[in-house]
Each structure stands twice: as structure tokens, then as C-alpha cells.
mmCIF entry with sequence, helices, sheets and N, C-alpha, C, O atoms, coordinates in Angstrom:
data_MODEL
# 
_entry.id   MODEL 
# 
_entity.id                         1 
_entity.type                       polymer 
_entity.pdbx_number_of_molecules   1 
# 
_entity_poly.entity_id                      1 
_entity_poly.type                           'polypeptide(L)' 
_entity_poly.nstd_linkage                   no 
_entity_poly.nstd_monomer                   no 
_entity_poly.pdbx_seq_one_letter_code       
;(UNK)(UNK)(UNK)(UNK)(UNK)(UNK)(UNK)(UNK)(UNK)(UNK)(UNK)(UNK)(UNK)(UNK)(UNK)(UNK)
(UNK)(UNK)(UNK)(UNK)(UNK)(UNK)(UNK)(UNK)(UNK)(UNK)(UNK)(UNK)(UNK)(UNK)(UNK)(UNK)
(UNK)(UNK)(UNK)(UNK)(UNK)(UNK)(UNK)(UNK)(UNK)
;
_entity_poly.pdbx_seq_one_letter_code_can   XXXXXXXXXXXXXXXXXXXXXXXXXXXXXXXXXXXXXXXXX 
_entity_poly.pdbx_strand_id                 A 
# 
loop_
_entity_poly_seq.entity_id 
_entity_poly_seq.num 
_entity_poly_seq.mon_id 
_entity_poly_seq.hetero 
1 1  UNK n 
1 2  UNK n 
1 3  UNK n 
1 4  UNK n 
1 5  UNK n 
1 6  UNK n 
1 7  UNK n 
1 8  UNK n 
1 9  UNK n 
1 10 UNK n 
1 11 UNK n 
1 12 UNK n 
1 13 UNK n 
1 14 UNK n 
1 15 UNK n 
1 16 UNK n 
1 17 UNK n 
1 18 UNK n 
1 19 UNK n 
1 20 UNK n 
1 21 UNK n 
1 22 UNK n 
1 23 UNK n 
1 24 UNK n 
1 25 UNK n 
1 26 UNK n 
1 27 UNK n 
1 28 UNK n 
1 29 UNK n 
1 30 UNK n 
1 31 UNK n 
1 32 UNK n 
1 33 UNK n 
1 34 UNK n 
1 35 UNK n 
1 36 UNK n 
1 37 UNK n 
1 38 UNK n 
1 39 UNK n 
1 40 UNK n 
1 41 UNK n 
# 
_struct_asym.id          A 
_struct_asym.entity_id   1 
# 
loop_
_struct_conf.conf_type_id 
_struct_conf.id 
_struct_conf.pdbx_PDB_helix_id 
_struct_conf.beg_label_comp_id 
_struct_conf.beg_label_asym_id 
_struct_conf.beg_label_seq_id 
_struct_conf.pdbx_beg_PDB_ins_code 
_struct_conf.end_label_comp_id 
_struct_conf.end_label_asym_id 
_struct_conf.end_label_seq_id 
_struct_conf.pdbx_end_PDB_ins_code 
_struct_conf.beg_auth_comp_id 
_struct_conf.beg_auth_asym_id 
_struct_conf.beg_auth_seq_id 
_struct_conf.end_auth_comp_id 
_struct_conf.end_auth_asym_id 
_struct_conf.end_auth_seq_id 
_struct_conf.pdbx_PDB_helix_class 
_struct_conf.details 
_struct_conf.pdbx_PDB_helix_length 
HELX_P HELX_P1 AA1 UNK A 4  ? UNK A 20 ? UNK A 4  UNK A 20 1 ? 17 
HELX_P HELX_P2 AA2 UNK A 27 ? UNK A 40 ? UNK A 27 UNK A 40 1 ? 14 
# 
_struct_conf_type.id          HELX_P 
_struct_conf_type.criteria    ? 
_struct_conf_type.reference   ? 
# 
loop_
_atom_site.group_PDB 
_atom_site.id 
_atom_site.type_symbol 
_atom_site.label_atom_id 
_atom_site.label_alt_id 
_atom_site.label_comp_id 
_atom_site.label_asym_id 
_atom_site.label_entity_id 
_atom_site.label_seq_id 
_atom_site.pdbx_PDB_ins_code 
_atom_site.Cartn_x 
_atom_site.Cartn_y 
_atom_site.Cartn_z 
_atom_site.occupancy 
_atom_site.B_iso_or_equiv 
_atom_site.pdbx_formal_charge 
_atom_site.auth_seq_id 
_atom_site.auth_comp_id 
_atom_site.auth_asym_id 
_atom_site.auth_atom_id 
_atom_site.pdbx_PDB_model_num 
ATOM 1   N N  . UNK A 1 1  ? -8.617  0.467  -17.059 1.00 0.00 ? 1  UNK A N  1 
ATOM 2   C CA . UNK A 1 1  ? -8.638  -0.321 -15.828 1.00 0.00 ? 1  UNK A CA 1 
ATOM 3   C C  . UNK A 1 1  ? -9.995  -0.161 -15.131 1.00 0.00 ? 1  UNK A C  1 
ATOM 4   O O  . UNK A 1 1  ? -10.550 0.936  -15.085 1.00 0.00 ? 1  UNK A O  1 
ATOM 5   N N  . UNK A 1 2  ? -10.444 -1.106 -14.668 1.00 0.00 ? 2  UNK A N  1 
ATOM 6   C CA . UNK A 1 2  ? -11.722 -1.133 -14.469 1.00 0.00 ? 2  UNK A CA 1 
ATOM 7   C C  . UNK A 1 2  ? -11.494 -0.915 -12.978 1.00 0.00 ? 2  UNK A C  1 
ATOM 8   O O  . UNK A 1 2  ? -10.431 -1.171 -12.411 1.00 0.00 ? 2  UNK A O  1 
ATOM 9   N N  . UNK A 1 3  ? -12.790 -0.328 -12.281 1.00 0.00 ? 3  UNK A N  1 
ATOM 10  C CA . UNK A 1 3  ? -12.714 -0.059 -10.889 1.00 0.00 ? 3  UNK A CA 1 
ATOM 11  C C  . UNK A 1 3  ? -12.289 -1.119 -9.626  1.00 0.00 ? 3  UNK A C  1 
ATOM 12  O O  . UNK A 1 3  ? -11.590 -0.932 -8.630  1.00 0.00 ? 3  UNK A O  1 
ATOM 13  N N  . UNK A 1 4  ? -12.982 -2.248 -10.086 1.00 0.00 ? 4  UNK A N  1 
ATOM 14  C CA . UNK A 1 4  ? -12.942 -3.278 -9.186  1.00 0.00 ? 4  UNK A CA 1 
ATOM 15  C C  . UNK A 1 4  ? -11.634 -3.709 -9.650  1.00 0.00 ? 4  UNK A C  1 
ATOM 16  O O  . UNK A 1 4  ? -10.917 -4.045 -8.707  1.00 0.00 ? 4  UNK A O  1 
ATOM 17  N N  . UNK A 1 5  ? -11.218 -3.786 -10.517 1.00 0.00 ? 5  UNK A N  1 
ATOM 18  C CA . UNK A 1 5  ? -9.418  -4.192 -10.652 1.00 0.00 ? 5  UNK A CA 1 
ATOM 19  C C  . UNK A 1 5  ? -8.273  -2.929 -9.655  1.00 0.00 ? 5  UNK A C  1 
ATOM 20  O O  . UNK A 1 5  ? -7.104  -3.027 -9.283  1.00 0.00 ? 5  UNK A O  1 
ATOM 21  N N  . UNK A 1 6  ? -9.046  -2.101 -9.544  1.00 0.00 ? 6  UNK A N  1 
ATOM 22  C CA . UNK A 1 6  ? -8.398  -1.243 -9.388  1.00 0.00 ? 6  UNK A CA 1 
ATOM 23  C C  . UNK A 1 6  ? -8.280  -0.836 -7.685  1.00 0.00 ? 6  UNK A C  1 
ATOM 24  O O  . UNK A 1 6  ? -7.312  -0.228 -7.229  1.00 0.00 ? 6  UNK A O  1 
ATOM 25  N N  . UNK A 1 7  ? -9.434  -1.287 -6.874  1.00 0.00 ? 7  UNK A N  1 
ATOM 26  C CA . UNK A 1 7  ? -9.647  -2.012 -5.875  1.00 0.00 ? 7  UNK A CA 1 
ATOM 27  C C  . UNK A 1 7  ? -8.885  -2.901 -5.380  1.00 0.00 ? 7  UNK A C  1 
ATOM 28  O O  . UNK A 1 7  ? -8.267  -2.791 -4.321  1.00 0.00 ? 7  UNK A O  1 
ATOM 29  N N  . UNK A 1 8  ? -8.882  -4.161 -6.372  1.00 0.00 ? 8  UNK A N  1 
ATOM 30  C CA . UNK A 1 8  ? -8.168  -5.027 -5.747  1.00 0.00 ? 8  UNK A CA 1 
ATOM 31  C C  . UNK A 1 8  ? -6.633  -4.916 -5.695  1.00 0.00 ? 8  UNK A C  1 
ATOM 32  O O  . UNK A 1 8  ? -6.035  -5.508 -4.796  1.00 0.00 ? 8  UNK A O  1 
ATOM 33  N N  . UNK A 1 9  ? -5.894  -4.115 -6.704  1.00 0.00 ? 9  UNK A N  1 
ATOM 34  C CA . UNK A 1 9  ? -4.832  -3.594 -6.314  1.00 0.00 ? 9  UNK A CA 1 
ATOM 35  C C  . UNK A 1 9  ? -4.796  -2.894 -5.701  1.00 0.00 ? 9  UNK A C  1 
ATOM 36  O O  . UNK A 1 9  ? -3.619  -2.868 -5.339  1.00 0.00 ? 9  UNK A O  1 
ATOM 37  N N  . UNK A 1 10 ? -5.429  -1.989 -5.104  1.00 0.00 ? 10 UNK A N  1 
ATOM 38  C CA . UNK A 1 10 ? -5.446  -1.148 -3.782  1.00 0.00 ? 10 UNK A CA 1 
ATOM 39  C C  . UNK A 1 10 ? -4.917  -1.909 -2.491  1.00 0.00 ? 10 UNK A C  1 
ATOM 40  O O  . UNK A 1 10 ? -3.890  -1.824 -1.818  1.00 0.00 ? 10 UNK A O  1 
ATOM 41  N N  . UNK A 1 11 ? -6.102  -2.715 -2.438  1.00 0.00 ? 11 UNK A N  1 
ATOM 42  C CA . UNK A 1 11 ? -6.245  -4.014 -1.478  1.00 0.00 ? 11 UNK A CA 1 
ATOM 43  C C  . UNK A 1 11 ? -5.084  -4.399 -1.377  1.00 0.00 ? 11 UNK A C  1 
ATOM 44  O O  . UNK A 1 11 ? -4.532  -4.086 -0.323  1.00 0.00 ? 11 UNK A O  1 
ATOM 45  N N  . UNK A 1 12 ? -4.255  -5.219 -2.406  1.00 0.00 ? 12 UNK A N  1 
ATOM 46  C CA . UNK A 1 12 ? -3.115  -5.602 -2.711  1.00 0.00 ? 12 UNK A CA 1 
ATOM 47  C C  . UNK A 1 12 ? -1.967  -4.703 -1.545  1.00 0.00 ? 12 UNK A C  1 
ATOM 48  O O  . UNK A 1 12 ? -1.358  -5.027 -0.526  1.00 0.00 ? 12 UNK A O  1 
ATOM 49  N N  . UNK A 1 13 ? -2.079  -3.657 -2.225  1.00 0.00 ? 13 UNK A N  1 
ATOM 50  C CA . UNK A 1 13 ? -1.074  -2.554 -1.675  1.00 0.00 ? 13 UNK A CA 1 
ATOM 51  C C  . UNK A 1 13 ? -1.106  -2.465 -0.049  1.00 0.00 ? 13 UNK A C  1 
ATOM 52  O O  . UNK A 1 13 ? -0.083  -2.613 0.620   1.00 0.00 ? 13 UNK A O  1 
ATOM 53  N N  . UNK A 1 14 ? -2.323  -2.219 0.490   1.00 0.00 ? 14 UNK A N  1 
ATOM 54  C CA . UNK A 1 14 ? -2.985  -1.853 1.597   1.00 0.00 ? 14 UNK A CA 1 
ATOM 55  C C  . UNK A 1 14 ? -2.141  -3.311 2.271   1.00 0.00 ? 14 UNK A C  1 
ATOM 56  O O  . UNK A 1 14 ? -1.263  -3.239 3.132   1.00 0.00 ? 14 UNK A O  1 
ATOM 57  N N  . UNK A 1 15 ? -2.603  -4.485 1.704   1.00 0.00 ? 15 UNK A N  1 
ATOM 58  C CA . UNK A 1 15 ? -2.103  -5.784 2.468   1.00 0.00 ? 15 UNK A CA 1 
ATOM 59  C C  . UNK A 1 15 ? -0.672  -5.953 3.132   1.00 0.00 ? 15 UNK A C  1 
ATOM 60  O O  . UNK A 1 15 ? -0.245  -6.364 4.211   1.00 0.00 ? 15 UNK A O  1 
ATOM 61  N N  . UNK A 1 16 ? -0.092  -5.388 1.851   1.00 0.00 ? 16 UNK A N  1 
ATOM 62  C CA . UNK A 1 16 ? 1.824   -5.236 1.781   1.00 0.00 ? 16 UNK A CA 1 
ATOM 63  C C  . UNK A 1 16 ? 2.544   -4.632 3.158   1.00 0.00 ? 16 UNK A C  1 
ATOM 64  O O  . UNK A 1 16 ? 3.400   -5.032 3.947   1.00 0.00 ? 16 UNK A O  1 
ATOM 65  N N  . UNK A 1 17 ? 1.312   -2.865 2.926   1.00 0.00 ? 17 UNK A N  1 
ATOM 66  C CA . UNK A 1 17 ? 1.359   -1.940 3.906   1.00 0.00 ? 17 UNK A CA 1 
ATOM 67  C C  . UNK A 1 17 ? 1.106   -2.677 5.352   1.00 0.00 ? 17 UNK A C  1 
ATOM 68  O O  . UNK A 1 17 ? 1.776   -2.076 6.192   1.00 0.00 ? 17 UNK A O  1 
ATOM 69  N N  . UNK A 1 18 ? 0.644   -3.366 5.727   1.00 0.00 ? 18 UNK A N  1 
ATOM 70  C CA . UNK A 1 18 ? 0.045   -3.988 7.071   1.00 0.00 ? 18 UNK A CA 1 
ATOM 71  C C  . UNK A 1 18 ? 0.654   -5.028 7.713   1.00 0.00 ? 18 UNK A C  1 
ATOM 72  O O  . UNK A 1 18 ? 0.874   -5.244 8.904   1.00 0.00 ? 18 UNK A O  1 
ATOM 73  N N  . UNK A 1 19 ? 0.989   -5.899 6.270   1.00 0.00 ? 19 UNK A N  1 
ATOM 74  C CA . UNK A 1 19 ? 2.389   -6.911 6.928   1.00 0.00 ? 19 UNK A CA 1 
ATOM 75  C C  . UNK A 1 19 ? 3.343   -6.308 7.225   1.00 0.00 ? 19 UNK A C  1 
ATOM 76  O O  . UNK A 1 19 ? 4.031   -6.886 8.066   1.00 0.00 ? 19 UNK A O  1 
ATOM 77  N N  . UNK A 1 20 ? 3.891   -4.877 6.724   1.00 0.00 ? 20 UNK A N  1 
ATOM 78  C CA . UNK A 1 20 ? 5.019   -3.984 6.993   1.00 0.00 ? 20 UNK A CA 1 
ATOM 79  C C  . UNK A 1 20 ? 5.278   -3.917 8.460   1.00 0.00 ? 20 UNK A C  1 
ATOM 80  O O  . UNK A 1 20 ? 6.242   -4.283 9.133   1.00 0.00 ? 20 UNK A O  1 
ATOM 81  N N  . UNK A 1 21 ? 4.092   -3.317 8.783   1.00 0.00 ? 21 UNK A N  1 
ATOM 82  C CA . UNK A 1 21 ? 3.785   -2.558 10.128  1.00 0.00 ? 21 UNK A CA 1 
ATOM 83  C C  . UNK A 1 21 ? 3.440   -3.997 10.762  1.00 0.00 ? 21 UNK A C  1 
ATOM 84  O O  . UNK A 1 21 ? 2.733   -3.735 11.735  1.00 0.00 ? 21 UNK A O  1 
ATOM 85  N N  . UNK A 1 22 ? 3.513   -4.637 10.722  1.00 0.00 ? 22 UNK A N  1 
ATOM 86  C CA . UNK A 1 22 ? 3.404   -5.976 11.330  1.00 0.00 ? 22 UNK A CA 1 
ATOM 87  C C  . UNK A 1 22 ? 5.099   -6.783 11.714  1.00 0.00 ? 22 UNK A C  1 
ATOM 88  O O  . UNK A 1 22 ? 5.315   -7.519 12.677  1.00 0.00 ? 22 UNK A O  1 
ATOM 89  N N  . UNK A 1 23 ? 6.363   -6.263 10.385  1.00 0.00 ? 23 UNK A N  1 
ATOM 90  C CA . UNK A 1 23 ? 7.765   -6.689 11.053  1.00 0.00 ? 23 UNK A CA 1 
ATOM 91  C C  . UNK A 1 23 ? 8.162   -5.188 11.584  1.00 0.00 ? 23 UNK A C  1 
ATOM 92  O O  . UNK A 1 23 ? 9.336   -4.888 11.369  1.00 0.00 ? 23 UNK A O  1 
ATOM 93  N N  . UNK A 1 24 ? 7.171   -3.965 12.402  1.00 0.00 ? 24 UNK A N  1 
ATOM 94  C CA . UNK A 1 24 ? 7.889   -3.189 13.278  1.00 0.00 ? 24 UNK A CA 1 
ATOM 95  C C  . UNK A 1 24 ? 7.973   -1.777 12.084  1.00 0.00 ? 24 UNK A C  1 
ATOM 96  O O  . UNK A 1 24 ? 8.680   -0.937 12.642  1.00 0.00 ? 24 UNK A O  1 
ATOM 97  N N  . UNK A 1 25 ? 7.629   -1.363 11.021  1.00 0.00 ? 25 UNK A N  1 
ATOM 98  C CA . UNK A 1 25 ? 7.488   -0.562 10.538  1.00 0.00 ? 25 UNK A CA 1 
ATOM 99  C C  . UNK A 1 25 ? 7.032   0.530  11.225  1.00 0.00 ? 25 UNK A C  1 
ATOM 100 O O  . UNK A 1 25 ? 5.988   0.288  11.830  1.00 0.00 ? 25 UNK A O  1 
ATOM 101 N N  . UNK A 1 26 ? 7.535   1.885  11.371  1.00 0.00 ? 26 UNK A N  1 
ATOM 102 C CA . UNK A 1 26 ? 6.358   2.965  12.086  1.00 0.00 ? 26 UNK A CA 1 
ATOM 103 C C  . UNK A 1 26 ? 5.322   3.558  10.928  1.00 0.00 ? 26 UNK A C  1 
ATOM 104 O O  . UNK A 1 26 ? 5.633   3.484  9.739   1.00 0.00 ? 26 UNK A O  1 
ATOM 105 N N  . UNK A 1 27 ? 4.438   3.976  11.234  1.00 0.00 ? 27 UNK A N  1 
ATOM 106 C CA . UNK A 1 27 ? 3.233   4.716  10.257  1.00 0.00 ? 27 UNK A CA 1 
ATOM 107 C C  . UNK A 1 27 ? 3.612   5.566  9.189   1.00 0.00 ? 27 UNK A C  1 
ATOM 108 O O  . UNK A 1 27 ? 3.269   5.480  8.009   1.00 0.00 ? 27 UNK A O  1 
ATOM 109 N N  . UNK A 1 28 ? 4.804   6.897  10.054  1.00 0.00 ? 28 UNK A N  1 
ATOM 110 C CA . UNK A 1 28 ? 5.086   7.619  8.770   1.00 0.00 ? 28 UNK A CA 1 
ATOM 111 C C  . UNK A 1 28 ? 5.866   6.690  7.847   1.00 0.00 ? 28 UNK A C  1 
ATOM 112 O O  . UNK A 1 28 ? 5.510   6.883  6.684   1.00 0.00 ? 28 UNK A O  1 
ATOM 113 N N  . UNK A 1 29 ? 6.528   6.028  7.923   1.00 0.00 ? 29 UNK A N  1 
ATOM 114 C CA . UNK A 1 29 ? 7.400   4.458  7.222   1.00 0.00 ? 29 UNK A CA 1 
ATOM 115 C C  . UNK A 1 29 ? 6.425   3.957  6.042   1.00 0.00 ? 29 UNK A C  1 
ATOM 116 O O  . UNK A 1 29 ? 6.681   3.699  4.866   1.00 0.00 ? 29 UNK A O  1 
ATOM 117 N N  . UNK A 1 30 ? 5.045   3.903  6.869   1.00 0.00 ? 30 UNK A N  1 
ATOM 118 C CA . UNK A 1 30 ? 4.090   2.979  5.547   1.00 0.00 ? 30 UNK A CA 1 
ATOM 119 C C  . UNK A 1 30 ? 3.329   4.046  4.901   1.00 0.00 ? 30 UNK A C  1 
ATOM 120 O O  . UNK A 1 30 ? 2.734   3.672  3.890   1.00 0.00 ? 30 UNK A O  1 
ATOM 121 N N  . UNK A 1 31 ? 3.167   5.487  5.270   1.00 0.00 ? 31 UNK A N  1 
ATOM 122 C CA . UNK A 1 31 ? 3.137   6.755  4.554   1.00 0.00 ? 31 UNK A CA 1 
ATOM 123 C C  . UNK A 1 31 ? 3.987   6.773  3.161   1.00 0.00 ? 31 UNK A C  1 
ATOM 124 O O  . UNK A 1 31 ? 3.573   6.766  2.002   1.00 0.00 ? 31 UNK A O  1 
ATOM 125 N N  . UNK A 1 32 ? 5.369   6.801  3.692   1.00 0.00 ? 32 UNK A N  1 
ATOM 126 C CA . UNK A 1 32 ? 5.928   7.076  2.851   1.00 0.00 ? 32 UNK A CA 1 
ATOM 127 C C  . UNK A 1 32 ? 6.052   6.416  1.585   1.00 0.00 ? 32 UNK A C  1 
ATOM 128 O O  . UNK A 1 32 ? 6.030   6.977  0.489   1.00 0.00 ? 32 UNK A O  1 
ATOM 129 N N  . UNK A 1 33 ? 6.243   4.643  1.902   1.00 0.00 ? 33 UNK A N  1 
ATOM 130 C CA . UNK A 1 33 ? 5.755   4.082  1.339   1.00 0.00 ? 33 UNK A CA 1 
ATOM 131 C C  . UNK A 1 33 ? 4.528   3.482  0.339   1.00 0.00 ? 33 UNK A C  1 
ATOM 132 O O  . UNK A 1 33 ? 4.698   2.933  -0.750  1.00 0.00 ? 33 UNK A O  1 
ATOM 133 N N  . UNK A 1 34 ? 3.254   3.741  1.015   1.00 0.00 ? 34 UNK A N  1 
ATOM 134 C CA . UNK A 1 34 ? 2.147   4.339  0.443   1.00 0.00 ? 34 UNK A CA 1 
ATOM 135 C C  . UNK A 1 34 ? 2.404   5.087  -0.806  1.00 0.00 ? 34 UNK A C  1 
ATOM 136 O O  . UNK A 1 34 ? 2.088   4.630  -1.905  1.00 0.00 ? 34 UNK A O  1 
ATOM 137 N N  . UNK A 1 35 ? 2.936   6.157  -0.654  1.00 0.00 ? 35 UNK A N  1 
ATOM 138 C CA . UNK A 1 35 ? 3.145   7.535  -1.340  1.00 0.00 ? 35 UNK A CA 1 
ATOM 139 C C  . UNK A 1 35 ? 3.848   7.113  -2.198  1.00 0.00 ? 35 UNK A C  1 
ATOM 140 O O  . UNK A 1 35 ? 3.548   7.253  -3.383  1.00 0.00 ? 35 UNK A O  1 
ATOM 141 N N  . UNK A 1 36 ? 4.843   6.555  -1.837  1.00 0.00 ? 36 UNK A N  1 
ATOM 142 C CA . UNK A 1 36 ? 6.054   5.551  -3.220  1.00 0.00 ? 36 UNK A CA 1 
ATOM 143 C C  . UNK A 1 36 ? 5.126   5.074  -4.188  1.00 0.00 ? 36 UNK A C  1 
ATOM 144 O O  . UNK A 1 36 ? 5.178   5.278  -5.401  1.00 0.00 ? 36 UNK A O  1 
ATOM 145 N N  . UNK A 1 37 ? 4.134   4.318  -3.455  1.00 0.00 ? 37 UNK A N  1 
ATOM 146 C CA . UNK A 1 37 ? 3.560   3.401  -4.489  1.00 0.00 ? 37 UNK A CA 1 
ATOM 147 C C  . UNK A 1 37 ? 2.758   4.204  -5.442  1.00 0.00 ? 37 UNK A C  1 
ATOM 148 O O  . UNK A 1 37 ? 2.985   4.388  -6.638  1.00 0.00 ? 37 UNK A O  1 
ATOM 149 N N  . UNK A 1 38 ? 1.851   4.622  -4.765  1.00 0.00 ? 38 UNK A N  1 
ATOM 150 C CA . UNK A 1 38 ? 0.961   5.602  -5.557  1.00 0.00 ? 38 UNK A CA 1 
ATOM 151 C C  . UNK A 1 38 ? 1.373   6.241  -6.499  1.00 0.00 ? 38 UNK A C  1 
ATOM 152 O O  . UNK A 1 38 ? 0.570   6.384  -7.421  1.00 0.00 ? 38 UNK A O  1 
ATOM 153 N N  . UNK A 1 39 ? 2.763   6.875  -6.652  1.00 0.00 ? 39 UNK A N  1 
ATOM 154 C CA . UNK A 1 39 ? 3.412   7.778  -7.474  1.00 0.00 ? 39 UNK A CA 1 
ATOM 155 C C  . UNK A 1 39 ? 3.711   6.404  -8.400  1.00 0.00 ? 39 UNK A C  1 
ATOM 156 O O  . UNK A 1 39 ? 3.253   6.478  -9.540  1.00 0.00 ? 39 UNK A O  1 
ATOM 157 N N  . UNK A 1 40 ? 4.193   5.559  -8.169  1.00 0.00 ? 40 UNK A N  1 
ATOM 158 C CA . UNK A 1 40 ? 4.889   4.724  -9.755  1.00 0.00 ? 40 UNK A CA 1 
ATOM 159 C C  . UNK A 1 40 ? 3.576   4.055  -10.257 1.00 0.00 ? 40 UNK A C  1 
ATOM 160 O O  . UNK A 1 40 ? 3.641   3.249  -11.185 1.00 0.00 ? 40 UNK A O  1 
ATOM 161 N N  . UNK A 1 41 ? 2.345   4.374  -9.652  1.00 0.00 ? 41 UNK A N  1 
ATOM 162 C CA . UNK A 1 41 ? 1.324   3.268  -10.312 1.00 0.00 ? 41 UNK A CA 1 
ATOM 163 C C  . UNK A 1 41 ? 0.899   3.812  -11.741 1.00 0.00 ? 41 UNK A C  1 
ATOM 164 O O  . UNK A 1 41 ? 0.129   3.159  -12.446 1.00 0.00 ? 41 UNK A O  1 
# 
């Protein structure tokens, strides 16, 4: 996987994370979540 692919799924993720916290999510919420993701990638 090349870096810049790897980026843009970041990005991806990061985006998901922000609309979250955008329908009322709290922080540790998109932590945890975060952390979800990271672990199955």
C-alpha cells in the first residue's frame, strides 16, 4: 500500500469521524471509534 493511498484512507476515516461528531457524537465516542478502526485495518 502505497503512502498516499494510505492517506487517503486516513482522510476517508477522519471524514466519517467528523460527520459523527457532527449527528452529536462526544470525542471519547470518535476515540473509540477511531481505535475500532485502526485495529481492523
Amino acid at each position: 500500500m502505497t503512502s498516499a493511498f494510505k492517506l487517503m484512507k486516513e482522510k476517508k476515516v477522519f471524514n466519517i469521524i467528523t460527520n459523527l461528531s457532527a449527528f452529536g457524537f462526544s470525542p471519547l465516542v470518535q476515540m473509540i471509534i477511531f481505535a475500532f478502526l485502526k485495529i481492523i485495518q
